[in-house]
C-alpha positions in Angstrom: -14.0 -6.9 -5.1 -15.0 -4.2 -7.8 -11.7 -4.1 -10.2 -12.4 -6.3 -13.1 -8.8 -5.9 -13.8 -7.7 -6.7 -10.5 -9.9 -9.9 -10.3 -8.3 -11.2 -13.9 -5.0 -10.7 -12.4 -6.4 -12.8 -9.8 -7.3 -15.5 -11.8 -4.4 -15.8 -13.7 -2.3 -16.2 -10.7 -1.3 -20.3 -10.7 -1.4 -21.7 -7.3 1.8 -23.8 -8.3 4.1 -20.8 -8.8 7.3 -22.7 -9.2 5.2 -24.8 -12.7 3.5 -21.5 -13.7 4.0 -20.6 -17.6 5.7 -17.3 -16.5 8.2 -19.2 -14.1 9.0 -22.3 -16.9 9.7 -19.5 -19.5 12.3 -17.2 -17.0 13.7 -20.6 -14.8 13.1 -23.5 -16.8 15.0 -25.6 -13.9 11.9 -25.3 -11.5 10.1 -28.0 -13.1 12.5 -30.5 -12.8 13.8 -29.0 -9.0 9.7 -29.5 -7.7 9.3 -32.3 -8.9 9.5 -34.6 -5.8 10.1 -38.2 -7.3 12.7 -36.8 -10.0 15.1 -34.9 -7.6 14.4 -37.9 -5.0 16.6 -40.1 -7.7 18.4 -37.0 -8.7 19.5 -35.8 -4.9 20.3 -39.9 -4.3 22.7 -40.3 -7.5 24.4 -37.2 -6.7 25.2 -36.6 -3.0 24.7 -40.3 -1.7 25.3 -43.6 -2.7 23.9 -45.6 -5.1 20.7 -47.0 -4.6 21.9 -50.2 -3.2 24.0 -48.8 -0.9 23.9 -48.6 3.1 21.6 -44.9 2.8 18.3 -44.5 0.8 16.2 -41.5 0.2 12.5 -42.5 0.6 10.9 -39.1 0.8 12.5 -36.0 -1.1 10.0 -32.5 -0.4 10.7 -29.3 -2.4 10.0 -26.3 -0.9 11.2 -22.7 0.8 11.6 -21.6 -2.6 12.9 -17.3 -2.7 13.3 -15.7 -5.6 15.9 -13.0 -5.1 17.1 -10.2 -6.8 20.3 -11.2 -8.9 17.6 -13.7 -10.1 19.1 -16.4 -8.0 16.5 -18.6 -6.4 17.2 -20.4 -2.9 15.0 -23.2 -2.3 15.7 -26.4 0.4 14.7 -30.2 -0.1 13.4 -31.6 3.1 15.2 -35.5 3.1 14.1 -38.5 5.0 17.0 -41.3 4.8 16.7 -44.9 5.7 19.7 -46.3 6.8 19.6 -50.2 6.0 22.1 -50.7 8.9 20.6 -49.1 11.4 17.0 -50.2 10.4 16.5 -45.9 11.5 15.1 -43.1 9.2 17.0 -39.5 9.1 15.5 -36.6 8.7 17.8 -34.0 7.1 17.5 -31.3 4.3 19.7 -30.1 1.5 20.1 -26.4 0.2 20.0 -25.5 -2.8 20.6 -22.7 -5.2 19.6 -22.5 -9.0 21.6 -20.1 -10.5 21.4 -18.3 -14.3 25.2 -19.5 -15.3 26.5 -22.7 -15.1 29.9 -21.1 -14.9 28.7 -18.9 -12.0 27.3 -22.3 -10.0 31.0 -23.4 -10.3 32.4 -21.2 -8.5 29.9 -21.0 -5.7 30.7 -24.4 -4.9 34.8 -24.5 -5.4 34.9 -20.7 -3.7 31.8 -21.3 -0.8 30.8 -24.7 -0.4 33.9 -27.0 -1.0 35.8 -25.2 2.0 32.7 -25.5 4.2 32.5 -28.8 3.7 36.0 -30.4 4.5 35.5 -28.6 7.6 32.5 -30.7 9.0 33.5 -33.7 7.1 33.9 -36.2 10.1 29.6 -34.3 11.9 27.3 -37.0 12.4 24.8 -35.3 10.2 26.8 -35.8 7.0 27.8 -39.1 7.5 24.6 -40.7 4.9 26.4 -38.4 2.0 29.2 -39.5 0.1 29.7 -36.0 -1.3 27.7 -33.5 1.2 28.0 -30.4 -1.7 27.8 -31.1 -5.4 26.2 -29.2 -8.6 23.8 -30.9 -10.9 24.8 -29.2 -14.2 21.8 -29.4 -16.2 19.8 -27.8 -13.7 23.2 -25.5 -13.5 21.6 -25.9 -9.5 24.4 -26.4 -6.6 23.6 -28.7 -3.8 24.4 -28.9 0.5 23.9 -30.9 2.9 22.9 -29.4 6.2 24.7 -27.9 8.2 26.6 -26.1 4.8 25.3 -23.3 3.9 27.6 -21.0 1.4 25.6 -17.7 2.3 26.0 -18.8 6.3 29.4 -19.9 6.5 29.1 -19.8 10.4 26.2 -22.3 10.7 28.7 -25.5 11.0 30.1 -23.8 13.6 27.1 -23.0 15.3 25.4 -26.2 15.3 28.2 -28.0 16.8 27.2 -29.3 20.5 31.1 -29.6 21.4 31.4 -26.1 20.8 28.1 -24.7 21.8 28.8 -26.8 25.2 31.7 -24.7 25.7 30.4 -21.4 24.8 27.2 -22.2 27.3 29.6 -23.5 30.4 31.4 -20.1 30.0 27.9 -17.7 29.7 25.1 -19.8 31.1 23.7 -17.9 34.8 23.3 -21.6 36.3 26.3 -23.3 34.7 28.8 -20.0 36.1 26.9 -20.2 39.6 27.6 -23.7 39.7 24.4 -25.0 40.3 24.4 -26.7 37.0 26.3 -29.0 35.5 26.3 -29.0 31.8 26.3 -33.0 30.1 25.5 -32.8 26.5 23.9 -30.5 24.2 21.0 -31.6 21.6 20.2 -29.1 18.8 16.3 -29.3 18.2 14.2 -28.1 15.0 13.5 -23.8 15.2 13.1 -21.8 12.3 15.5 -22.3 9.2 14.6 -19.1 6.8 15.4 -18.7 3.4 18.5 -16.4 3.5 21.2 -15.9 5.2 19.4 -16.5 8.9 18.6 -19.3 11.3 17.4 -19.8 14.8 18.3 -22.6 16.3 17.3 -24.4 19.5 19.6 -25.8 22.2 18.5 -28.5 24.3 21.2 -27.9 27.1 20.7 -31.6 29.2 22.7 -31.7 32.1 22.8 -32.0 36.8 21.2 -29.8 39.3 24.6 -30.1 41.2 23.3 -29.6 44.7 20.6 -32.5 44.4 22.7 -34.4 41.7 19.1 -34.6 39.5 18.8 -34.4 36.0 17.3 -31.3 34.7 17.0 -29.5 31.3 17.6 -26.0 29.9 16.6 -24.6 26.4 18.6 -21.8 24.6 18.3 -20.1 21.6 20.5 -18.8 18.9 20.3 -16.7 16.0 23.4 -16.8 13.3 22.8 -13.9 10.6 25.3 -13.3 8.2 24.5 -9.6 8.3 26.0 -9.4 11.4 22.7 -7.7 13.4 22.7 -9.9 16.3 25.6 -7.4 17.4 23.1 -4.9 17.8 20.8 -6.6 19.7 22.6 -7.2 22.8 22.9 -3.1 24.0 18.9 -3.3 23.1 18.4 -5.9 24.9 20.3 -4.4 27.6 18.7 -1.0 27.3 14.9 -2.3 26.9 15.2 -4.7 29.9 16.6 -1.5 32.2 14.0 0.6 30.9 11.4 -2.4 31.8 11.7 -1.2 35.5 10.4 2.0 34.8 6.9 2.7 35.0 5.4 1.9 31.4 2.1 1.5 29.7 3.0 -2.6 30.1 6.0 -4.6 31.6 6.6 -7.3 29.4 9.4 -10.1 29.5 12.6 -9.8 28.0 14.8 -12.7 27.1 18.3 -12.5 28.5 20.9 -12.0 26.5 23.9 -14.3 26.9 26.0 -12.7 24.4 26.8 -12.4 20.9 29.8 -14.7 19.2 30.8 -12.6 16.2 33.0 -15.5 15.3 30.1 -17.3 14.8 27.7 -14.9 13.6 25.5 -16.4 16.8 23.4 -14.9 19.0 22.3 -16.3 22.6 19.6 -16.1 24.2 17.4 -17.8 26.8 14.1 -19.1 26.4 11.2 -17.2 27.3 8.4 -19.8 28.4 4.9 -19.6 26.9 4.0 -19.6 22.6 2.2 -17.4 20.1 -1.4 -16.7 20.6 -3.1 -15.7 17.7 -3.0 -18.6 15.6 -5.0 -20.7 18.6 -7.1 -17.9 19.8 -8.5 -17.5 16.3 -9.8 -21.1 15.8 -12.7 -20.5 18.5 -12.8 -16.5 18.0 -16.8 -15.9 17.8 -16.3 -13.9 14.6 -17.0 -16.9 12.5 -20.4 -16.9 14.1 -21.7 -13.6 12.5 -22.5 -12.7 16.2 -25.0 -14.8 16.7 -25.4 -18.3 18.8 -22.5 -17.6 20.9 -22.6 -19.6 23.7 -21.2 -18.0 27.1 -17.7 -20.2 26.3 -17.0 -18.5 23.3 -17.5 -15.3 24.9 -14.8 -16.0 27.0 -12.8 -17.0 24.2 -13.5 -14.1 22.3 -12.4 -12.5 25.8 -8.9 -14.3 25.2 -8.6 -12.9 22.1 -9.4 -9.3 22.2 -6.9 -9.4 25.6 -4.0 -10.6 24.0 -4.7 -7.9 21.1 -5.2 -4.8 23.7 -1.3 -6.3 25.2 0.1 -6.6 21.8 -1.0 -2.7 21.3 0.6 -1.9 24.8 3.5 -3.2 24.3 3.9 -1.3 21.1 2.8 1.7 23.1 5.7 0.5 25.6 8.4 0.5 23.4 7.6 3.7 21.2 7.5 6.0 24.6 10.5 4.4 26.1 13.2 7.2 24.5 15.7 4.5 23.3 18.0 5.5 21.0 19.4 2.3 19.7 18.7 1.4 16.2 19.0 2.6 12.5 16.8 5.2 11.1 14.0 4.0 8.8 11.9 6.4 6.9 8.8 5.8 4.3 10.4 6.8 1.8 13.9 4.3 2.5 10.7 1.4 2.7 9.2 2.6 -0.5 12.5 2.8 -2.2 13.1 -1.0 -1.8 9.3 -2.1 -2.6 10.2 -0.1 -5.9 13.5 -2.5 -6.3 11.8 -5.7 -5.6 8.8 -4.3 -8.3 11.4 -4.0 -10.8 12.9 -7.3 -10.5 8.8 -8.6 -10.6 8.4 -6.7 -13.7 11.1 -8.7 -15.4 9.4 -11.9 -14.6 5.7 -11.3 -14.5 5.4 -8.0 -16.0 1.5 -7.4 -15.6 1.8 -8.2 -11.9 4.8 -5.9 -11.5 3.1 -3.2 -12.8 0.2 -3.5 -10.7 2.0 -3.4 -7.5 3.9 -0.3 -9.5 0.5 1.2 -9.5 -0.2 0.6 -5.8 3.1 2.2 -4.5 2.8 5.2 -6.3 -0.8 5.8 -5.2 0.6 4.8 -1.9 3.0 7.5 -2.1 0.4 9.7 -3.4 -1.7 9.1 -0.3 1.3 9.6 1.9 1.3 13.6 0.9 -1.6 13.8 2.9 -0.5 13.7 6.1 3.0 14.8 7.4 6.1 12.2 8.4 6.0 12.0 12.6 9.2 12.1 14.7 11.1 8.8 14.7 10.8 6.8 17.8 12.2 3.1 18.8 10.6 0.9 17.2 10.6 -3.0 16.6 10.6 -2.9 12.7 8.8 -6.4 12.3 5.7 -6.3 14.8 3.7 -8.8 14.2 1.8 -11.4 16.5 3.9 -13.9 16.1 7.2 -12.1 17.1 5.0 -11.6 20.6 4.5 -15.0 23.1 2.3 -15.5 25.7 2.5 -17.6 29.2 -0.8 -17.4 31.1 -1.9 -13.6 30.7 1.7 -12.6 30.7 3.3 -11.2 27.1 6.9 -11.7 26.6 8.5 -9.9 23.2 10.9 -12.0 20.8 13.4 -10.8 17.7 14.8 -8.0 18.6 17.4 -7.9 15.4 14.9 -5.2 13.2 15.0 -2.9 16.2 15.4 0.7 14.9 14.2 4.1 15.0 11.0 4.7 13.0 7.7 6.3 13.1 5.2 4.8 15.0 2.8 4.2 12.6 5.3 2.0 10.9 4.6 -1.0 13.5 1.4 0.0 13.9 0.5 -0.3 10.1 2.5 -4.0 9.9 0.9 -5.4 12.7 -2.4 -4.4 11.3 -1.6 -6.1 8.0 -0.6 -9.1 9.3 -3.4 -9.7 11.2 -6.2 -8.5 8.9 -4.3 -11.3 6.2 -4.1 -14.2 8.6 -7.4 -14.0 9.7 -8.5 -14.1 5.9 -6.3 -16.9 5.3 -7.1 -19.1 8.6 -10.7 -18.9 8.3 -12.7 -21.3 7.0 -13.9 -20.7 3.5 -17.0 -22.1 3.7 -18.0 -19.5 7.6 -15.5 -16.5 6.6 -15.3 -13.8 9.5 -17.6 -10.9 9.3 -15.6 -7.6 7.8 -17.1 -6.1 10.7 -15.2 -8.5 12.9 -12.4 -8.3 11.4 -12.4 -4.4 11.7 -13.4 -4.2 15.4 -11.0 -6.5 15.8 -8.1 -4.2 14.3 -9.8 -0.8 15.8 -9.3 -2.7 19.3 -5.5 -2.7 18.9 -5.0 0.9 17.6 -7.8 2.3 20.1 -5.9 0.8 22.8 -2.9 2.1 21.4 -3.9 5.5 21.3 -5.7 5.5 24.8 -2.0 4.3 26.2 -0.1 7.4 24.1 -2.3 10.2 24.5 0.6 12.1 27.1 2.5 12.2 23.8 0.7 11.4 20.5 0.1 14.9 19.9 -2.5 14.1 16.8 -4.6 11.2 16.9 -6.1 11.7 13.2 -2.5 12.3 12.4 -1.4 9.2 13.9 -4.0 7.1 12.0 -3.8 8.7 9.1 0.1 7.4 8.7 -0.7 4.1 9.9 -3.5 3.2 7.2 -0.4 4.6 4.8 2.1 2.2 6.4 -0.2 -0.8 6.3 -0.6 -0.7 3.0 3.0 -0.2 2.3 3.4 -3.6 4.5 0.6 -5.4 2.5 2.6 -3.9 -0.8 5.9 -5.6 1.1 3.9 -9.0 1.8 2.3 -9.3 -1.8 6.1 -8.7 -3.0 6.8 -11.5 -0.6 4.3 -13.9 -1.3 5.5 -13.9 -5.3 9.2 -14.0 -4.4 8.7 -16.9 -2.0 6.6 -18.5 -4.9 3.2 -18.9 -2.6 0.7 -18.6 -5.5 -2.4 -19.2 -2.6 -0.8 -16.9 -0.6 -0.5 -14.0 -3.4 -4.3 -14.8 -4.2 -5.3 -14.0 -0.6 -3.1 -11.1 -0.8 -3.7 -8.9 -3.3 -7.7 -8.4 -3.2 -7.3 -7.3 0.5 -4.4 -4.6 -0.7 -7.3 -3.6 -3.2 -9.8 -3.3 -0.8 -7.5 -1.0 1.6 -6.4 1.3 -1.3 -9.9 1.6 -2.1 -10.8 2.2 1.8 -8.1 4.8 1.7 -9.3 6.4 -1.5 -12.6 7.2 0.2 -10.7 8.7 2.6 -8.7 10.9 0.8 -10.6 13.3 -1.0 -11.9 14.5 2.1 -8.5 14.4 3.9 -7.5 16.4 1.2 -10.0 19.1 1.3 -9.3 19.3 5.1 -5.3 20.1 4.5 -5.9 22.5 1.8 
C-alpha cells in the first residue's frame, strides 16, 4: 500500500480495541469489563452466590462488544458454571450494557430488566443466579442473565420449549398431518447478535406415529425487535411461487411456518446442507501461485468457482424475478447512515473518523459518474454466508433485509465480503495471488451478467455502480469492524478499501472523459 498516511493509521490501530488509549480515555469501564479474571469474581459476587456456595464461575469470556450510537456499548460474557451438587458445568452467558450515566443504568434495569426477570424466575437456565439482572455501579454497567434481554423483551418467551411446543403442534406440516407426534423441545446454540436479534435453533424430538419410531426435526426462529420477520413471510411466499417459473437458477426456499408478532419470532424450517466458502477456501489452489497443483486441487478449485457462478445466479434470480415486496433503498439513504456512524467515530477516534469521512465523499464523488439503475428486489445482505449448500444444490437463508434496491447494491456487498475473507483466511505466511483473488470475483459478476443480459441494458453501466457499491459496503464493514471493537479486523480492512478507491481512481478519469 502506497498512502504513507494510510499505513500510519494502520499502525496505530491497537489489536485490543476495548484497552486501546482512545477507548480508556472515552469508556474508561472497558478495562475493568475485558478483563476476564476481574469480572469472573465481579459477575460471581453480584448475580450468584458467594463463592462457597452450591454454583461457581470457573471461566468468565468477554466479548461481542458494539459500540452504538447513543454511545452505549453492548457487550455479552460467555459463563461456564460448576454446580458442586450436580458435579455438571453450565454453559450460559450474561448481557451486558455500559452505559454513560449511572442514573440512566437505573432505570434500564427497574423499567426493562426487573419486569423481564420475575417473569422467567422459576426457567431452568436461571436457576445458578441468585439475582439474574443487577447493575455494578462503578462500572455504571447493568447485568442479565440469559434469556433477559431488555432490548428483546420477547426472547423469554421465545426460548421457552412449553410454549414453542405448542406453537410447533399447531403449524408444524408433520405434527398437523398427524404423522408426528411432538415429545419435547430442546433449544440448541444458533447465532446470538449483538442487538436486538437472535436466531435460535429448535431441536423438535418426538414419534413417527405410524411406525411409533423416534425421529427428530430442527426449526428455526428469528425474534427481532424491529418487527421485520413480519415482512418476511409474503416474501417468502412470493419468492417460493415465483421459484416455479423458469429462472436463471431454482434454488431452495425455507418454509415459512409463520410469524408470532406476540413474540417477535419468526419460524422457519431447516434447510439441510451449510455454507461453502469458508471450507472451499482452505484447499482453493490460489494459495499455490498456480503452480504445483495436483489434479485434486483442480477439482477443488472446480468446487469453488461452482458454488461462486450459483451464488451469482441466484442473485441474477432474484433481481429478474419482478417482486415487489420490500422497502426502497437508494445510495444515497446507505451513504447517509455511513455519514452517521462517521460522526459518532469522529467523536471517539477522530483521525480514523475523518478518514473514512474522506472515503465516503470520494465515494460519492465517484458515484456522479455513472447514473442510479431502476430498483429491483433485492436481498439487501448478500453475502456467502447467507447462501448454503447441500451437494451441488444452493438453498438461500435471511430473508428479513429483503427490499427494493439496485442491483449493483448486492452485487457490490457480495464482492466485498468475499475479497475481505479471503484476505483474512489465508495464511499470512502463502497469501493468495491478487490475481486470484480478482478472477475469482470477475467469475461471479461475469456470470452474473452472462445470466442478465435479456435485461441489463448496460453492462459498463452495471459495473461501473457495483465497484461504487462495493466500496460503499467495505466503507460499512470498516465502520463495523471499529464499532464491534475488532482491531485485527479493522487492520485487514482498511488497506483493501484503499486499494479499491485507488483501483477506482484509475478508473475515473477516463470514465469521466467518456461522460463528458
Amino acid at each position: 500500500m502506497a498512502n504513507p498516511a494510510i499505513e500510519k493509521l494502520i499502525e496505530r490501530v491497537d489489536n485490543d480495541l476495548p484497552r486501546s488509549a482512545l477507548f480508556q480515555k472515552k469508556v474508561p469501564a472497558l478495562v475493568e469489563a475485558f478483563d476476564a479474571e476481574r469480572m469472573m469474581r465481579t459477575l460471581q459476587d453480584t448475580l450468584l452466590e458467594p463463592r462457597d456456595g452450591q454454583y461457581s464461575i470457573v471461566k468468565c469470556v468477554p466479548g461481542k462488544a458494539l459500540y452504538l450510537p447513543d454511545h452505549i456499548i453492548n457487550m455479552q460474557y460467555k459463563l461456564t458454571i460448576f454446580d458442586s451438587a450436580s458435579n455438571q458445568e453450565i454453559a450460559t452467558l450474561v448481557n451486558a450494557r455500559l452505559f454513560q450515566d449511572l442514573a440512566e443504568c437505573k432505570t434500564y434495569l427497574d423499567q426493562m430488566l426487573i419486569p423481564i426477570a420475575e417473569s422467567v424466575k422459576d426457567r431452568p437456565e436461571i436457576k445458578p443466579f441468585a439475582k439474574p439482572v443487577a447493575i455494578i455501579e462503578h462500572l455504571k454497567m447493568s447485568l442479565a442473565a440469559f434469556p433477559i434481554d431488555g432490548l428483546i423483551p420477547t426472547l423469554v418467551d421465545a426460548t421457552n420449549p412449553n410454549k414453542i411446543a405448542s406453537i410447533l403442534a399447531e403449524t408444524l406440516p408433520e405434527a398437523l398431518s398427524g404423522k408426528f407426534e411432538i415429545k419435547e423441545v430442546h433449544l440448541l446454540p444458533a447465532h446470538y447478535g449483538r442487538y436486538k436479534r437472535c436466531v435460535l435453533r429448535y431441536s423438535v424430538e418426538g414419534i413417527q406415529t405410524e411406525t411409533q419410531t423416534p425421529k427428530n426435526v430442527t426449526v428455526y426462529g428469528k425474534v427481532d425487535a424491529d418487527g421485520l420477520g413480519g415482512l418476511t413471510v409474503p416474501v417468502i411466499s412470493a419468492l417460493r411461487e415465483k421459484l416455479h417459473e423458469p429462472v436463471p437458477y431454482r434454488f431452495r426456499v425455507p418454509h415459512s411456518l409463520g410469524y408470532f408478532p406476540d413474540l417477535q419470532l419468526l419460524m422457519m424450517e431447516a434447510l439441510p446442507g451449510k455454507p461453502f466458502f469458508k471450507e472451499l477456501l482452505k484447499t482453493w489452489a490460489g494459495s499455490s501461485h498456480g503452480s504445483g497443483i495436483e489434479n485434486t486441487s483442480h477439482e477443488k478449485d472446480e468446487r469453488l468457482e461452482e458454488a461462486v457462478r450459483t451464488c451469482a445466479l441466484i442473485a441474477a434470480t432474484l433481481h429478474s424475478s419482478n417482486i415487489t415486496l420490500g422497502r426502497s433503498t437508494t445510495l444515497e439513504m446507505q451513504v447517509a447512515k455511513l455519514q452517521e456512524s462517521a460522526d459518532v467515530l469522529s467523536q471517539v477516534y477522530p483521525e480514523l473518523g475523518a478518514q473514512v469521512k474522506s472515503w465516503i465523499n470520494q465515494a460519492v464523488e465517484f458515484a456522479r459518474a455513472y447514473p442510479a439503475m431502476p430498483l429491483c428486489f433485492s436481498h439487501g445482505d448478500f453475502t456467502y454466508t447467507q447462501l448454503i449448500f447441500d451437494g451441488k444444490e444452493g438453498g438461500l437463508v435471511d430473508f428479513d433485509t429483503m427490499c427494493q434496491a439496485e442491483p449493483a447494491q448486492d452485487l457490490g456487498h457480495y464482492l466485498a465480503y468475499q475479497r475481505l475473507n479471503i484476505i483474512k483466511d489465508q495464511d499470512p505466511n502463502t497469501p493468495f495471488a491478487p490475481e486470484a483473488i480478482e478472477r475469482l470475483c470477475a467469475l461471479f459478476l461475469d456470470t452474473y451478467i452472462n445470466a442478465s443480459k435479456g435485461w441489463i441494458a448496460d453492462e459498463g453501466l452495471l459495473r461501473g455502480r457495483v465497484a461504487i457499491y462495493e466500496l460503499i459496503s467495505l466503507i460499512r464493514l470498516t465502520l463495523h469492524s471499529w464499532e464491534k471493537m475488532k482491531g485485527s479486523r479493522l487492520k485487514q480492512t482498511i488497506p483493501l478499501l484503499e486499494e479499491r478507491i485507488e483501483c477506482q481512481k484509475q478508473i475515473s478519469p477516463s470514465v469521466k472523459n467518456k461522460t463528458s
